[in-house]
C-alpha positions in Angstrom: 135.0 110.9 71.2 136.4 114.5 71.4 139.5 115.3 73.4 139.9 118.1 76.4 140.7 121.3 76.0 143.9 122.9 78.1 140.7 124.7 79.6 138.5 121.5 80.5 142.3 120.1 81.5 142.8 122.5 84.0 139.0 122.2 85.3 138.6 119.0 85.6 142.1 118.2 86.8 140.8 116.8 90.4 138.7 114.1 88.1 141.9 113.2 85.9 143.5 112.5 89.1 141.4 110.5 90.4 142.3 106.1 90.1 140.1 104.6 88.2 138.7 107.5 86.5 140.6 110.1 84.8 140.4 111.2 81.0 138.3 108.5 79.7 135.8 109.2 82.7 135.8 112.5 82.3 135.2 112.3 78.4 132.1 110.2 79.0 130.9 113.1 81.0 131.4 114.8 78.1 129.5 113.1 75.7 126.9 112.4 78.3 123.2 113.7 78.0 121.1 113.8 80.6 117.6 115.0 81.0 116.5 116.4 84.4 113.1 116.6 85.0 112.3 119.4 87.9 114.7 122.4 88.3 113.5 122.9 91.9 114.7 121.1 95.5 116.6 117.8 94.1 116.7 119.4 90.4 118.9 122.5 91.5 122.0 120.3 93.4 121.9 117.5 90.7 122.1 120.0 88.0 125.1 122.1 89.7 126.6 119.1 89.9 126.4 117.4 87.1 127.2 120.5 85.8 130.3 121.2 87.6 131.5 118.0 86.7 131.6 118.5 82.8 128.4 116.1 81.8 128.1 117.4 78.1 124.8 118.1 77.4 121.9 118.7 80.4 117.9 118.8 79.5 116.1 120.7 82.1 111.9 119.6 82.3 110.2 122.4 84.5 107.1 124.7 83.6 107.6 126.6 87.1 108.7 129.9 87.9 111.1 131.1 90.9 108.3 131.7 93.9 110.0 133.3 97.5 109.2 129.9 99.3 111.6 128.2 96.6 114.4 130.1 98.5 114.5 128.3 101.4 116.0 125.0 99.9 117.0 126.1 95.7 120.0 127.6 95.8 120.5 128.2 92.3 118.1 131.1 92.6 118.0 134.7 94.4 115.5 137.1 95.4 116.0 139.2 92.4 114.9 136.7 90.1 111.5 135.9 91.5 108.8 135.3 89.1 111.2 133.8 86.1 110.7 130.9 84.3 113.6 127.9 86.1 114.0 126.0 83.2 115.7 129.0 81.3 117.5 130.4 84.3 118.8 127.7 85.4 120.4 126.9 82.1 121.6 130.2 81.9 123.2 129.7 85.1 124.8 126.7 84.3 126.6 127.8 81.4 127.5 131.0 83.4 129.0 128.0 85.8 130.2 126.2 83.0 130.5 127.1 79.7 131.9 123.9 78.3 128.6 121.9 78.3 125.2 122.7 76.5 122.2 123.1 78.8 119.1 122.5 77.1 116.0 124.5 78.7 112.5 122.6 78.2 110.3 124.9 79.4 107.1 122.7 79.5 105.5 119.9 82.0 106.5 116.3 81.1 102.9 115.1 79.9 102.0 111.8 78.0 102.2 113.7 74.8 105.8 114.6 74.7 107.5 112.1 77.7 108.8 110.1 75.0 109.9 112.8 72.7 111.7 114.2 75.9 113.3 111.5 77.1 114.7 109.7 73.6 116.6 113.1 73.3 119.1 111.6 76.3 120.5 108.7 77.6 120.0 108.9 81.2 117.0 110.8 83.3 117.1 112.2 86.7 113.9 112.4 88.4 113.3 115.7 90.4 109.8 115.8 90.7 107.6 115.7 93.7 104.2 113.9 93.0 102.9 110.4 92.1 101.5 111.1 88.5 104.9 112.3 87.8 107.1 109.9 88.9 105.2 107.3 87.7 105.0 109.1 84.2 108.7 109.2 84.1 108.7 106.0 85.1 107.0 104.3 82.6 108.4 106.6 79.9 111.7 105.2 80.8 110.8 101.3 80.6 109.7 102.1 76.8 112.4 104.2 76.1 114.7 101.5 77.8 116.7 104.8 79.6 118.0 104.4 83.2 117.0 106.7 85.6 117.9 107.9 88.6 115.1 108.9 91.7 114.9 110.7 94.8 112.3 111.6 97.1 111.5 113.8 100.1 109.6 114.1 103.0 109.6 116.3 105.9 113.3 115.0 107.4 113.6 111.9 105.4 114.8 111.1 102.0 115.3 108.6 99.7 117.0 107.5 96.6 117.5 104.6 94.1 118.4 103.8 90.3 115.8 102.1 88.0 115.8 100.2 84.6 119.8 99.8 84.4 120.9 96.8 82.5 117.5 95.1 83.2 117.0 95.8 86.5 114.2 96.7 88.8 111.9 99.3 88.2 110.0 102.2 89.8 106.7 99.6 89.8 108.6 96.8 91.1 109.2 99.2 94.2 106.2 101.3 94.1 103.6 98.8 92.2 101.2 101.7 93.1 101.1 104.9 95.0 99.7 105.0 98.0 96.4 105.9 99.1 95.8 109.8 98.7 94.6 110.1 102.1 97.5 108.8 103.5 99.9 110.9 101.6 100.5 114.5 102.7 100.1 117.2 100.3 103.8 118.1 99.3 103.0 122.0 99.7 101.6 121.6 102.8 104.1 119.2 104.9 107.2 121.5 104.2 110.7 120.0 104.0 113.9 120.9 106.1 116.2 122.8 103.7 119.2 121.1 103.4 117.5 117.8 102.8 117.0 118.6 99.0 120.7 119.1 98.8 121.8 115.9 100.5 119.6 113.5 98.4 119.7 115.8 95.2 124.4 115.1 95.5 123.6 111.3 95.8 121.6 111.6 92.7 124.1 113.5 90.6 126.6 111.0 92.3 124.4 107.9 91.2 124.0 109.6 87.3 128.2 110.4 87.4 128.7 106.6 88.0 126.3 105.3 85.5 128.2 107.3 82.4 131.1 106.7 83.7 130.9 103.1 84.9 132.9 103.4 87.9 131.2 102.2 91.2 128.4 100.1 92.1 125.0 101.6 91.1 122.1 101.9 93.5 119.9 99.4 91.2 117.6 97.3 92.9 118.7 99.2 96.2 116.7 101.7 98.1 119.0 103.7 100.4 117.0 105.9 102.8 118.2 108.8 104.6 116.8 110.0 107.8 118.2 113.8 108.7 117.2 114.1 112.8 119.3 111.1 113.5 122.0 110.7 110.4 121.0 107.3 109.8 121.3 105.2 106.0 120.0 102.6 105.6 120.0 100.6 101.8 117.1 98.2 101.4 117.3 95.9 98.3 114.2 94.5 96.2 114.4 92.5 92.9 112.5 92.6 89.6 109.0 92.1 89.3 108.6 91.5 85.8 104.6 91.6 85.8 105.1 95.1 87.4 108.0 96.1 85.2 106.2 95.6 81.9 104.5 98.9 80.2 102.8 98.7 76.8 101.1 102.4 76.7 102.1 105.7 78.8 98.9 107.2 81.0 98.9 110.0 84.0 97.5 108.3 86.9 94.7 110.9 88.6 96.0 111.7 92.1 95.4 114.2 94.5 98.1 114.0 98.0 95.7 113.9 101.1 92.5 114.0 99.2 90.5 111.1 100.0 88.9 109.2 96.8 85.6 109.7 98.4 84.6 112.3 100.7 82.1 112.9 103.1 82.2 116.4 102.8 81.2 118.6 99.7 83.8 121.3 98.3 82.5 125.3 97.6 83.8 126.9 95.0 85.4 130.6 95.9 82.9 132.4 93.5 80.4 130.3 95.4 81.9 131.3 98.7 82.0 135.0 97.6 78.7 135.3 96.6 76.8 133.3 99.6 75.1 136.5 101.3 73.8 134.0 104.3 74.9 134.3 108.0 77.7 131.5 107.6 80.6 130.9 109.9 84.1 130.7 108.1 87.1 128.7 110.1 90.8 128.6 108.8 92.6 125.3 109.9 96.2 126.9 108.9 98.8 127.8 111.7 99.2 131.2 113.4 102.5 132.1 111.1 100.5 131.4 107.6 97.6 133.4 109.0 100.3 136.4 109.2 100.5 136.1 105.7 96.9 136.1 104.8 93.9 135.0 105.9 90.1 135.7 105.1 87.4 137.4 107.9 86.5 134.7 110.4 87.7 132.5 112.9 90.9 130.0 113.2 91.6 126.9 115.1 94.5 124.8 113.9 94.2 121.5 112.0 95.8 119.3 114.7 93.6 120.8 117.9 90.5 119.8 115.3 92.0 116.6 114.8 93.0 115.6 118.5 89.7 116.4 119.8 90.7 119.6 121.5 89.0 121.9 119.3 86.8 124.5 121.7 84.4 125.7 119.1 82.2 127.4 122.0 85.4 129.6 122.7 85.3 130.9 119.1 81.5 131.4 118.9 80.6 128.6 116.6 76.8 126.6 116.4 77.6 123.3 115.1 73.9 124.2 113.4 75.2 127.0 111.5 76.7 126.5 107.5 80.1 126.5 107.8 83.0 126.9 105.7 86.4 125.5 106.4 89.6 126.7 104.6 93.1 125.8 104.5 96.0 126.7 102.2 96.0 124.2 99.1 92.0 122.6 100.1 94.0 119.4 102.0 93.4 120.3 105.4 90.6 122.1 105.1 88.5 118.7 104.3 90.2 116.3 106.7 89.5 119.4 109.3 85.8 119.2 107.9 85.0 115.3 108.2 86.4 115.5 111.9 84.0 118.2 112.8 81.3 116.4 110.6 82.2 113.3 112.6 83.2 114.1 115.8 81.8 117.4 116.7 78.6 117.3 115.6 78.8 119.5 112.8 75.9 119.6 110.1 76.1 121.6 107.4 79.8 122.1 106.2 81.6 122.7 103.2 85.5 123.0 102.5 87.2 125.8 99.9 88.3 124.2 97.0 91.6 125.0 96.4 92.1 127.0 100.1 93.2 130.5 99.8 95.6 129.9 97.2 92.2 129.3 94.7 91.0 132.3 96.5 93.0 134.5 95.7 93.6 133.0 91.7 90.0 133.5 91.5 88.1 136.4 93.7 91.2 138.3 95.4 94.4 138.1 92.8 96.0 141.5 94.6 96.2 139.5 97.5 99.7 138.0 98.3 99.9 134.3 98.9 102.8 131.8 99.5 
């Protein structure tokens, strides 16, 4: 094992301080790899960190680029570097911050044919994703890699965080034996998430990963603390092995889609489709008033929730429950639950929702028009 340098020293000299850490913590930091998959909400505190606090060698797993809605809660990145690749820049921003460790930019989503190839690179993975087929992916990947890893999840106020596969303990599936249903969990894009949440569950993870090299603490294994923001509260629930869950012979991506119903009542219409329809349809937009200021297509708007509480006054805005109509939303989510309640209770009779809302709008028909 290498030693410090006078420079790592004088860095790290709050660590050497510290009872029951000091230089042989801080030189398993050192020698430490750890792969983060996501550089965006939980990936940008865990890897400024970890980071910060000298872990040797950090994979980053993200095929993104920094959008202006990333700015709200990923404080790594600016406005001036909109439209860059994360992975990249935030390793080049974390040898700016650091220049004693090596960060290792993966430019690429984690997929079943190169999980494994990632992961065997490191010995410990944090997961910063933020959907099913990915945590599960990572997941699995783990269990046959036999590599801890440490999770975190968000939503809205609330957060949560745990470790899996340490020293034969629990794992993601003994928790989570499956994901739950699509149409009872909110698109990610679409629910939004209080800023500094990120940041709060993103420093236990990078807190969790710093005790697991280091061996100092207790571990969150088979523990699942949960955070709620609006009232402060923690609370740790703990859950033991499953081993019939915990097995994994062969890495798949489960097919999931948050808030989309596996069957649907209503059919979807393609944009092209929607462009070319030359008939006298009626076009609705389910959004709220402050994403219409953004953009919005010709036609009328009545939020999702009025729809869904049964205040909806489609007389007010003109519309014969006869007529073809189209309902749109941002990502496509909202746009068919909005759909099935009009189909269902509002008498609607020939509907269709936008596949992929405005956002697959503007990819394919309108590209100059700007979208968030």
């Amino acid at each position: 094992m290498s030693e410090l340098s006078k420079d790592e020293i004088l860095r790290y000299q709050r660590h050497l301080t510290l009872p029951h850490f000091g230089e042989a913590a801080q030189l398993q930091l050192k020698s430490a790899k750890v792969l983060v998959v996501g550089a965006g909400g939980l990936g940008c505190p865990v890897l400024q960190y970890l980071a910060a606090a000298g872990v040797g060698t950090l994979g980053i797993v993200d095929d993104d680029v920094v959008s202006l809605s990333n700015l709200q809660r990923q404080i790594l990145f600016n406005e001036s570097e909109l439209g860059r690749g994360k992975a990249e820049l935030a390793a080049e921003k974390l040898r700016a911050m650091n220049p004693h460790i090596n960060c290792v930019p993966h430019a690429t989503r984690l997929g079943v044919d190169n999980a494994l190839d990632l992961i065997a690179q490191y010995d410990f993975v944090v997961d910063g994703s933020d959907n099913f087929p990915t945590r599960y992916l990572i997941s699995d990947a783990c269990v046959l890699a036999n590599k801890p890893l440490v999770y975190g999840a968000l939503y809205t106020f609330q957060g949560q965080a745990s470790v899996f596969n340490w020293q034969g303990g629990p794992t993601y599936r003994c928790l989570f034996p499956e994901p739950p249903r699509p149409e009872d969990a909110p698109n990610c894009s679409e629910i939004g998430v209080v800023g500094v949440l990120p940041g709060m569950i993103g420093m236990i993870q990078a807190t969790e990963a710093i005790k697991l090299i280091t061996g100092v603490g207790e571990p969150l294994t088979g523990k699942l603390l949960m955070f709620d923001a609006l009232t402060m509260r923690q609370q740790i629930v703990s859950f033991q092995r499953v081993p019939e869950q915990a097995a994994v012979t062969e890495l798949r991506l489960i097919e999931y889609s948050c808030g989309v119903a596996q069957q649907q009542s209503v059919a979807e219409v393609e944009p092209q489709d929607l462009q070319a329809d030359r008939s006298e349809y009626q076009l609705l937009d389910v959004r709220e008033d402050w994403e219409r200021a953004i953009c919005a297509l010709p036609g009328a708007h009545l939020p999702l929730g009025l729809i869904l509480e049964g205040q909806a006054d489609f007389e007010a805005i003109g519309f014969d429950t006869s007529k073809p109509t189209y309902v749109y939303c941002k990502g496509g989510v909202r746009s068919l639950k909005a759909a099935e309640a009009m189909q269902a209770h509002y008498g609607f009779k020939q509907l269709k929702s936008l596949r992929g809302g405005i956002l697959g709008w503007a990819a394919a028909v309108d590209p100059a028009m700007q979208t968030y």
